[in-house]
C-alpha positions in Angstrom: 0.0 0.0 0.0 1.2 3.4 -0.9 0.8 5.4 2.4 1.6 8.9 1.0 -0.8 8.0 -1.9 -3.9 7.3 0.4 -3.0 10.1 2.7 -3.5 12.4 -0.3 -6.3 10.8 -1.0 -8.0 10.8 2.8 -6.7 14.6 2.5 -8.8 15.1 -0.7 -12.2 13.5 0.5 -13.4 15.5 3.0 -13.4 19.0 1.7 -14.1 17.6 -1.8 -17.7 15.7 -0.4 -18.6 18.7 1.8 -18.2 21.0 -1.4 -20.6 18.9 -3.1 -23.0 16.9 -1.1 -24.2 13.8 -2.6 -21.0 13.5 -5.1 -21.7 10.0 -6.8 -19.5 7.5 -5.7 -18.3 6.4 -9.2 -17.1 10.1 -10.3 -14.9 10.1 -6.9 -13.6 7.0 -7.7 -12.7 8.6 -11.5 -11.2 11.8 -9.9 -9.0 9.7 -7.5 -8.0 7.3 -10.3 -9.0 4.2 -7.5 -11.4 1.5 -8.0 -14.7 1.5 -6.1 -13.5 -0.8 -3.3 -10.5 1.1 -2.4 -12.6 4.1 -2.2 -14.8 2.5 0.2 -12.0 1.4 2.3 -11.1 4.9 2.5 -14.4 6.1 3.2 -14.6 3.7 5.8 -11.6 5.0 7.8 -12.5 8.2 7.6 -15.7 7.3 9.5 -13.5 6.1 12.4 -11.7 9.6 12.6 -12.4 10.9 16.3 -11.1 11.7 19.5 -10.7 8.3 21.9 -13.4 7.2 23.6 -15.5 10.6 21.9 -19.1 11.0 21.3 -21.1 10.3 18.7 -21.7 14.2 17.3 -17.7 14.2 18.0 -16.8 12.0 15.0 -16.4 12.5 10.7 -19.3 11.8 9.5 -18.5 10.0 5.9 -21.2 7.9 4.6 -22.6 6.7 1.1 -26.5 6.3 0.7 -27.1 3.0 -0.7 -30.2 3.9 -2.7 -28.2 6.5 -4.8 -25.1 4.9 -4.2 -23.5 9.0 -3.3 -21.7 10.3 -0.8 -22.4 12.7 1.5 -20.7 14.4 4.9 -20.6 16.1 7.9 -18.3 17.6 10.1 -18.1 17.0 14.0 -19.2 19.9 16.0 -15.6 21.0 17.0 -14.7 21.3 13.5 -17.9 23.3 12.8 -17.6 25.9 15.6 -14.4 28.5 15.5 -11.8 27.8 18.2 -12.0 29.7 21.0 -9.1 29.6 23.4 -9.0 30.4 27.1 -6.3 33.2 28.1 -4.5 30.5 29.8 -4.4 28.6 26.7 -3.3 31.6 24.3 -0.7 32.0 27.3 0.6 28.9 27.0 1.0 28.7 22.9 2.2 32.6 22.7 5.5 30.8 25.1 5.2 28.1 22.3 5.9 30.2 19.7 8.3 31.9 21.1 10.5 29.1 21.7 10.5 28.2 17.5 11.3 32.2 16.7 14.4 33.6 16.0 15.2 30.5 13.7 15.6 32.8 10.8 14.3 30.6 8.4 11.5 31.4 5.9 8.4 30.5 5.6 8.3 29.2 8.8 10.1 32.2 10.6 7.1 34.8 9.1 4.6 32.6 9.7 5.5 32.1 13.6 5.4 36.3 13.6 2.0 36.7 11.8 0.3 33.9 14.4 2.0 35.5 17.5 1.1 39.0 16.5 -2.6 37.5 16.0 -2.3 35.4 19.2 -0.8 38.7 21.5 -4.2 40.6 20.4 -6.8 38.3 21.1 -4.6 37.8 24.6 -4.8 41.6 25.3 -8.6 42.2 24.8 -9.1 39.1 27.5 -6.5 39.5 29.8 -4.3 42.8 29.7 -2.5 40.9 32.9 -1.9 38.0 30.8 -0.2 39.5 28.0 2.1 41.8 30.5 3.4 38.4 32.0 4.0 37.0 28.7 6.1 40.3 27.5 7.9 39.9 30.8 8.5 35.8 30.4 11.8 34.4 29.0 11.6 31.6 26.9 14.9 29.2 26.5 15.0 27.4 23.7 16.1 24.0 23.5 19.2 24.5 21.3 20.1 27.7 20.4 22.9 26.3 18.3 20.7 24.6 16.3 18.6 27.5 16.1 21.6 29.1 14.6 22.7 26.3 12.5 19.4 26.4 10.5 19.4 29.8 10.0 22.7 29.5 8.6 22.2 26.4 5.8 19.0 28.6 5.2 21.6 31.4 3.7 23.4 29.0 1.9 20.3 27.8 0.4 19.3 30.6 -0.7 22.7 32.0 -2.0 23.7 28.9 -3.8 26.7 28.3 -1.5 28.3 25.2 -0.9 29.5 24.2 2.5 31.7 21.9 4.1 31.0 20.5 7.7 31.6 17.6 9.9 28.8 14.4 9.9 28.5 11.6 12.3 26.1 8.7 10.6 24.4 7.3 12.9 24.3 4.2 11.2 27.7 3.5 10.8 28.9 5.3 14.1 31.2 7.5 12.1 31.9 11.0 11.8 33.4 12.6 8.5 34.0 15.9 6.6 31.2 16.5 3.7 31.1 18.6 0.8 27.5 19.7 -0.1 25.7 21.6 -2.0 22.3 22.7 -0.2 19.3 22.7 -2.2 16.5 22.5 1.0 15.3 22.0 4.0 13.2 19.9 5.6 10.8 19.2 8.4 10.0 15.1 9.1 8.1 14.7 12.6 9.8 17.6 14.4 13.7 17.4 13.8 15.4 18.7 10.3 17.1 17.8 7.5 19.4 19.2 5.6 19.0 17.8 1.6 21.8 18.7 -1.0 24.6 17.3 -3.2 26.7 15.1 -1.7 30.3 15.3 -3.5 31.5 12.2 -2.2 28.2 10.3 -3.6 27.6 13.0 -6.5 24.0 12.9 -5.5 21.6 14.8 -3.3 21.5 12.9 0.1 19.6 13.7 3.9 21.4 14.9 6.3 19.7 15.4 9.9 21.0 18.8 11.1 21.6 18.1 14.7 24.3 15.9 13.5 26.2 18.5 11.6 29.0 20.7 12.9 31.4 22.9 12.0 29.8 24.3 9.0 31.7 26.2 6.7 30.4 28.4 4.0 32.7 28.4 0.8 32.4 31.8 0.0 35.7 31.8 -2.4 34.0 29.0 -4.6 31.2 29.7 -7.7 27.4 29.1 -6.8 26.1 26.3 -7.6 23.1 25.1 -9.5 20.6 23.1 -8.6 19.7 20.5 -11.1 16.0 20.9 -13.1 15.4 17.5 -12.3 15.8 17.9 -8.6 12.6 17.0 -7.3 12.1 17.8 -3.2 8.8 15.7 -3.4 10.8 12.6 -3.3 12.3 13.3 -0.2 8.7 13.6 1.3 8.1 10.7 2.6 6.7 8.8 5.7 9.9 6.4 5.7 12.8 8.9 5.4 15.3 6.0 5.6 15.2 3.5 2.4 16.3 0.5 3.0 18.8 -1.7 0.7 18.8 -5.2 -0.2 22.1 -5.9 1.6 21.1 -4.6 5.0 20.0 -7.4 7.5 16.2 -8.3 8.4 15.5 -7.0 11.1 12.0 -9.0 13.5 11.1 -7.0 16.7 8.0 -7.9 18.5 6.7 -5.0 20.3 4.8 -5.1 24.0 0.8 -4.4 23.1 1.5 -1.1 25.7 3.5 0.4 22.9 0.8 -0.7 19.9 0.4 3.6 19.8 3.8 4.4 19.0 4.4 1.3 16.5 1.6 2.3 14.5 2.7 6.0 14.4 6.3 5.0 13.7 6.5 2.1 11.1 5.2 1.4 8.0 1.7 -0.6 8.4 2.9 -3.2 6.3 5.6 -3.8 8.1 3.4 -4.7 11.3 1.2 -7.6 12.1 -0.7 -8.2 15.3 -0.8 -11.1 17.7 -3.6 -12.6 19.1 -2.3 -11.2 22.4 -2.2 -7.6 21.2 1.5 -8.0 20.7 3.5 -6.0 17.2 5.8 -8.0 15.0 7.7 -5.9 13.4 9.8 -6.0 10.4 12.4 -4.1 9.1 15.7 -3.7 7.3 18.8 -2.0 8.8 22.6 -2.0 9.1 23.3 -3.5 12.7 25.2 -0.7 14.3 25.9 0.8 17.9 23.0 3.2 17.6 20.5 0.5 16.1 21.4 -1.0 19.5 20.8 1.6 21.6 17.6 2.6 19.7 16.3 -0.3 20.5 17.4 -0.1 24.1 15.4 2.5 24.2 12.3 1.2 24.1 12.9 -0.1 27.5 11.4 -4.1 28.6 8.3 -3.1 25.8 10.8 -5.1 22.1 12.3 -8.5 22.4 14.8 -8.5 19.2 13.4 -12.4 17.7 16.4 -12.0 14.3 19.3 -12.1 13.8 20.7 -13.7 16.7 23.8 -11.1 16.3 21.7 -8.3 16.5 20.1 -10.1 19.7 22.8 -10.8 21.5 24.2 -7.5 21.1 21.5 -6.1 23.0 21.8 -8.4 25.9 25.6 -7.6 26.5 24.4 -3.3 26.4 21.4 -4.6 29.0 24.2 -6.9 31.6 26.7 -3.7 31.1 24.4 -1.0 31.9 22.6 -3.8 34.9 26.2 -3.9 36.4 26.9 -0.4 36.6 23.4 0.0 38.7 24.1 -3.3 41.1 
């Protein structure tokens, strides 16, 4: 199943039936370029989309009408009402946003300003008090390096400048000098990526920011270009690492306590139930250091079933790290 695909088209669905109520099922199905019974599938889910345990009236509403075979929708009633937030909650996201400012990198550094400034208003007509203590707060960001760092490959980015910095792969538990050229950035479920030209490789590569250092602008060398066929979209992806055929398989079987985070993690064709509630997971993956200490980090919740190298390796990190507490 192609993940991005459906989310695109789960996207799609809701706006497109509330637009026009009573859409026939079979033009959907010809605008999606998806047979009937995928589109009913997806219909389907959609109907599940709620809060936990929620009401009735606080669920998508997504059905088709079986005597004219159309379908037709309706919003919960927090998606139909506006927002209104309590001052404590404005509070709260105005020290949100501050945190993310000062970045310095576009869109997302204008966007944070327009929302604040809209945020700061609607705080001052409720609570003048409110808004004093917020203007009086400090706010320490969790990194200002980082912070820095982005705002920096940003400039290159948008000057066409190569760079040179230090890398450590995580995979391999190395860490090396790179020459890259910096075409974007990008934002995968809260940390950043740097993609661009590796030299080494002679093509664009990820690289995850907070594992670059010592980042060198080479002003004294040409811009660069970035190639017409260079397509950002491809880097999109719920899977940021791609797997090769030479990298071990990989079977983890995850505690039903951490069914949440394995389905919000991993691919869902990578993970089958067990009639205990249990997660097999699947995966391919270099056996490194870090692998082990990933997987550590899941606590008593995986058991590592293959291979029996990558297994044993985790029991040896457990017995060091149980003698240094005895």
């Amino acid at each position: 199943m192609d993940t991005a695909a459906r989310l695109r088209r789960l996207l799609y669905l809701v706006p497109a039936v509330l637009a026009r109520q009573g859409v026939p099922v079979a033009e959907l199905s010809k605008e999606l370029d998806v047979d009937v019974t995928t589109l009913r599938d997806d219909i389907e889910l959609l109907s599940q989309v709620g809060p936990p345990a929620g009401a009735p009236d606080e669920f998508l509403l997504l059905t088709i009408d079986d005597e004219d075979d159309c379908v037709y929708a309706e919003l919960p009633q927090g998606l139909t009402r506006p927002l209104r937030l309590t001052a404590a909650e404005a509070f709260s996201l105005t020290l949100g946003l501050r945190a993310l400012a000062g970045s310095g990198v576009r869109p997302y550094e204008d966007a944070v300003a327009r929302l604040l400034a809209k945020i700061r208003a609607a705080l001052g007509e409720a609570s003048p008090e409110l808004l004093a203590l917020e203007r009086e707060s400090v706010v320490e960001t969790e990194d200002h390096h980082k912070l820095s760092l982005l705002s920096d490959l940003h400039r290159a980015i948008t000057a066409r400048r190569s760079l040179v910095a230090k890398y450590h792969s995580a995979s391999r538990g190395l860490t090396e000098q790179r020459h890259i050229d910096p075409y974007a950035l990008l934002n995968h479920r809260g940390s950043w990526y740097l993609v661009g030209r590796c030299h080494r490789h002679n093509e664009p590569r990820l690289f995850k920011v907070e594992r670059l250092s010592n980042v060198v602008l080479l002003s004294d060398l040409p811009t660069f270009t970035v190639p017409s066929d260079f397509d950002l979209e491809k880097f999109r992806r719920d899977q940021l690492f791609q797997p090769e055929m030479a990298h071990p398989h990989i079977e983890l079987r995850f505690d039903k306590a951490l069914a949440y985070e394995v389905r919000t993690r991993f691919d869902p064709a990578r993970v089958q139930v067990g009639r205990d509630g249990s997660l097999q997971v699947t995966l391919e993956n270099p056996l490194s250091d870090w692998l082990v200490s990933w997987i550590l980090g899941f606590g008593a919740g995986v058991e590592v079933q293959e291979p029996s190298e990558l297994r044993q390796k985790v029991a040896e990190r457990a017995q060091a790290i149980a003698a240094l507490h005895a």
